[in-house]
C-alpha positions in Angstrom: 105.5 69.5 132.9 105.1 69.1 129.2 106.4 72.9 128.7 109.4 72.0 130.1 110.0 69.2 128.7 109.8 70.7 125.3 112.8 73.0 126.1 114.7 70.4 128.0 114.6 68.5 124.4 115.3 71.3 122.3 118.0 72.3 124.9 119.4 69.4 124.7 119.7 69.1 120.9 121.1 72.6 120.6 123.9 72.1 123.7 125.2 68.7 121.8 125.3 70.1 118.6 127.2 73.1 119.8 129.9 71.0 122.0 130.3 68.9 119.2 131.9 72.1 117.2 133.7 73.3 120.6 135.2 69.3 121.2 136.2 69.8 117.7 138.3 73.2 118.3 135.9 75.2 115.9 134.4 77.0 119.2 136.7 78.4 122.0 134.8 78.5 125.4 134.0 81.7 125.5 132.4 81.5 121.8 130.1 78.1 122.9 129.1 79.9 126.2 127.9 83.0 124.3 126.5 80.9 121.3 124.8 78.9 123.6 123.0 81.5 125.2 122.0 83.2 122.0 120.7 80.3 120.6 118.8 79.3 124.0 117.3 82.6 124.1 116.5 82.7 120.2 114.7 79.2 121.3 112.8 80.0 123.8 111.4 83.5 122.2 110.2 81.2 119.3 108.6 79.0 121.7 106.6 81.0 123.4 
């Protein structure tokens, strides 16, 4: 499904870049968890 594979990709770039910063101790869990899911749904709202 190209759709899908469009988020999957843009998924994927936003996820790595954000555990990058958590890895680094700039992000607690709870911070990347809700980042991630902000960012995910700001994504997918401009993708549509």
């Amino acid at each position: 499904d190209p759709e899908l594979a469009k988020y999957y990709s843009l998924m994927y770039t936003l996820f790595s870049e954000q555990y990058t910063l958590f890895l680094a101790g700039e992000l607690d869990i709870d911070g990347f968890v809700e980042l991630m899911q902000e960012l995910a749904a700001a994504e997918i709202a401009n993708a549509q």
